[in-house]
N, C-alpha and C positions, 0 to 999 in steps of 0.2 A: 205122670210124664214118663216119657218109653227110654228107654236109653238112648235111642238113635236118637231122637227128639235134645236129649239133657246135651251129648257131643257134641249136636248141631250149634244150641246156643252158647257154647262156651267159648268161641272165637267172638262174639258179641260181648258175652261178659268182660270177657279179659279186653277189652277197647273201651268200653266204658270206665273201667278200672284206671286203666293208662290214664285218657281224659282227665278224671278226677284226679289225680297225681299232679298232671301237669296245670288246673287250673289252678291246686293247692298252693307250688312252687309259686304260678306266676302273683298269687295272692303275696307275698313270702315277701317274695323280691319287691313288690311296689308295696308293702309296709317298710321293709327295710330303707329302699330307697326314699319314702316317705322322713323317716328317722333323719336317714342321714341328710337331707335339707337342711331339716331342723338345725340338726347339730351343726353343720355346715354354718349355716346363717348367723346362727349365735355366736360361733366361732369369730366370723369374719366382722361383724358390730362389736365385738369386744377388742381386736385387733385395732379397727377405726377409732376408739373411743381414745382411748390412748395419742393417736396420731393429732385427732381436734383439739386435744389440751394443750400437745404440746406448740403445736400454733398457739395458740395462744399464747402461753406463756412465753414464745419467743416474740410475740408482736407484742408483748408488755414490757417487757426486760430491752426490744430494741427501742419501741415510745420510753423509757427510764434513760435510755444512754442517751438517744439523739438529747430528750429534757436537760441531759447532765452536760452536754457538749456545750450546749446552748450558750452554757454558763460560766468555762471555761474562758479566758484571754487570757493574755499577755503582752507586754506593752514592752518597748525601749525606743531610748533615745536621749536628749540631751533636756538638762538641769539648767538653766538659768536664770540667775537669784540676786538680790542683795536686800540687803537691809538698815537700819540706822545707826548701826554700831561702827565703830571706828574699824579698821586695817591692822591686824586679822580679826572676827566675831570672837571672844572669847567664850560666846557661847556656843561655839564648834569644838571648844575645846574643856567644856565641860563645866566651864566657869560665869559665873552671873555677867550680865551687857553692861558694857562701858562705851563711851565714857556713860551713857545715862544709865537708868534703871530700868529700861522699857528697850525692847529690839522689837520692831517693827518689822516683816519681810514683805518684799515684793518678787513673786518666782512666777515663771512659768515653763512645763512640761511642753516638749515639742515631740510627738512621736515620731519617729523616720519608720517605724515599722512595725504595726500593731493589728489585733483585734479581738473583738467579742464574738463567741461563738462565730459565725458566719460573716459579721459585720467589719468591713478594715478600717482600720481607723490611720492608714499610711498618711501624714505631713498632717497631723489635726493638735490641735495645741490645746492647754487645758492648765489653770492655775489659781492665784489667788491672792491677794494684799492682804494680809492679816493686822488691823490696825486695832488701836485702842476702841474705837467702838464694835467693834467683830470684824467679823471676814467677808468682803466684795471676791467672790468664788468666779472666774469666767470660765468659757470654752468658745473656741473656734466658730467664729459665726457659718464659717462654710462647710459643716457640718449638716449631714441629712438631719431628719427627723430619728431615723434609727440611731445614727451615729452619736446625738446627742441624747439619747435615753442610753445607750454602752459608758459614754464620758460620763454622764451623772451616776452611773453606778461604781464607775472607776472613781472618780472624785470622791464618792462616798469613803470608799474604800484609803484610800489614798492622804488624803486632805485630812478628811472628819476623822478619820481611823476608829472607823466602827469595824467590826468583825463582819463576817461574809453573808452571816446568815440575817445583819441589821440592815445591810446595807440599802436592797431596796426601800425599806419604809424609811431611812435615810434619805435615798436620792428624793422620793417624793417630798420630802420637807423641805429640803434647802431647793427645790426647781424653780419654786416662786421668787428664791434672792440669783438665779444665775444671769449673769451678765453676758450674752452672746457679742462677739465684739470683732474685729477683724485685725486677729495679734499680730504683732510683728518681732520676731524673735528671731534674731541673729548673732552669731559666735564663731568664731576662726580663730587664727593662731596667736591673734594680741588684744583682741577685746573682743567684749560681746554688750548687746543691745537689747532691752525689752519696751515694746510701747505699746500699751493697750486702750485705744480711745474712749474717753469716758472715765477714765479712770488713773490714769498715768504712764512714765516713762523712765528709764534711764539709760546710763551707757554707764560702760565700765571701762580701763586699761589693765591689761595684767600685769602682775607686777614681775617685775624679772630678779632673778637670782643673780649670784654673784659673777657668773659667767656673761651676763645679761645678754644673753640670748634666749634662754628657755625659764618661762614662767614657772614660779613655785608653785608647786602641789603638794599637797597635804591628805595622807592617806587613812582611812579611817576615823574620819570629823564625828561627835556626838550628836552632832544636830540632822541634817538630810542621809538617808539612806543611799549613798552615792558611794563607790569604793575610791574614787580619786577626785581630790576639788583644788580645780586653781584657783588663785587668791585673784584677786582684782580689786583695785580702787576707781570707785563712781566719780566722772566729771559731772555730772548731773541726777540727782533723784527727787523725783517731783511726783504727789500722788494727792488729790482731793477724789473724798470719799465719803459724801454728807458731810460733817461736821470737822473729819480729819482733816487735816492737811502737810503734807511734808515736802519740805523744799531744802533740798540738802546737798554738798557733794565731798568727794574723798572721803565717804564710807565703803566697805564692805561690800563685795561680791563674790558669790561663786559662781565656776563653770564647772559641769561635770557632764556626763553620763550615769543612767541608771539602765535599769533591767527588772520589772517587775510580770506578778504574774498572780493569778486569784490566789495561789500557796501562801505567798508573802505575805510575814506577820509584821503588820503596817504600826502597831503598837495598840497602846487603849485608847481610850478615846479623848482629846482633847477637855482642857478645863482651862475658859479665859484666868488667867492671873494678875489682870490691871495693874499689868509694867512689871508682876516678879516673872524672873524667867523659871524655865522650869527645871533647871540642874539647880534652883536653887530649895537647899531642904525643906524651906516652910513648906512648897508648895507639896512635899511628900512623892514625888515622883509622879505625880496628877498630870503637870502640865503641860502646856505646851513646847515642843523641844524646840523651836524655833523661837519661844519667847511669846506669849499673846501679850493679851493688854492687859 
């Protein structure tokens, strides 16, 4: 090759050179940018993964609250009771039933304003005769179907004084003795009234202080969980209940108010004592604080 010839093609070389340079580069840059997908994408799945757990974990933790709400009530409203012991229970007062051996109660719960979970249970009544052969337990006949699956749970609670976590496989036991009935339960400022058909009735008078204007109250009673009870004497108590029967008057009543709520420790659980009452020591602190059978 002549020299003129070599000068000639060395503008050609050097283009070809360039070329291969630049196709180099552009090889370069779409690996790199290959890379960085990669990296990129795995980036951004590791970012997401994190995000789907925690959905999760908040739609378990909010199904666990709403579950917990569910189960949550609270109840109030008024107490009205009496029983077969004489004016005042001295079993309110911590002391065994007179004049007999046996105190017999007739009460029932009126809520003014209540519910379970979601469920209101505003003007629904709910209670129970506790006689010598056990307990005729009612609720509100005008009660839904829900409403009376919340009362049998609260009854459980309440009545039976089982703990929170017994309480269902409670309510299901005693569902088959409930007596649905259409209560009538009234209290005002000089007497109160309970009549449950099918099962019985009474009335009370309060009895009045020395002022006799305002009925006595007695605060802190050992028997009903109520923080104020006025006294009253029954002009009528009448109660057949299978085999029982009481027909009695100028015993024992109380009125009060309560205020409960799934917190409240309702006590242990019940144990019939066939007529001892339960402040009395044989029964070891077992039994019934209103007295069973």
């Amino acid at each position: 090759m002549s020299t003129n010839e070599f000068y000639a093609d060395a503008p050609r070389m050097e283009r070809k050179g360039v070329w291969r340079s630049v196709i180099r580069l552009a090889l370069a840059l779409l690996v790199m940018c290959a890379i960085g997908a990669g990296v990129f994408a795995a980036f951004h799945l590791t970012l997401r993964r994190p995000s789907v757990d925690m959905r999760g974990a908040e739609a378990s933790a909010a199904s666990e609250a709403s579950s917990t709400s569910a189960n949550l009530w609270a109840i109030r409203g008024a107490l009205t009771e009496t029983c077969t012991c004489s004016v005042p229970c001295t079993c309110n007062f911590g002391e065994q039933p007179s004049p007999n051996g046996y105190c017999y109660p007739f009460y029932s719960y009126h809520i003014q304003k209540g519910n379970y979970g979601d469920v209101s249970l505003d003007d629904l009544h709910f209670g129970s005769a506790d006689l010598k052969s056990g307990r005729t337990m009612f609720i509100d006949e005008r009660a839904s179907e829900r409403q009376r699956e919340a009362l049998r749970l609260i009854v459980a609670r309440i009545i039976e004084r089982v703990p929170a976590t017994d309480a269902e496989a409670k309510a299901k036991e005693i569902t088959p003795r409930i007596l649905y009935a259409a209560v009538r339960q009234e209290y005002g400022d000089r007497n109160n009234h309970l009549e449950v058909p099918g099962l019985g009735q009474f009335s009370a008078n309060y009895v009045l202080g020395m002022d006799k204007s305002q009925p006595i109250v007695v605060r802190n009673n050992t028997t009903w969980r109520i923080r104020d009870t006025t006294k009253a004497k029954t002009t009528i108590y009448r109660i057949k209940a299978g085999k029982d029967v009481i027909d009695l008057k100028d015993t024992n009543s109380n009125q009060g108010e309560f205020e409960y709520t799934d917190k409240t420790d309702f006590g242990a659980p019940a144990r019939w004592n066939c007529g001892a009452c339960a402040n009395d020591k044989s029964a070891d602190g077992r039994g019934e604080q209103m007295c069973g059978r």
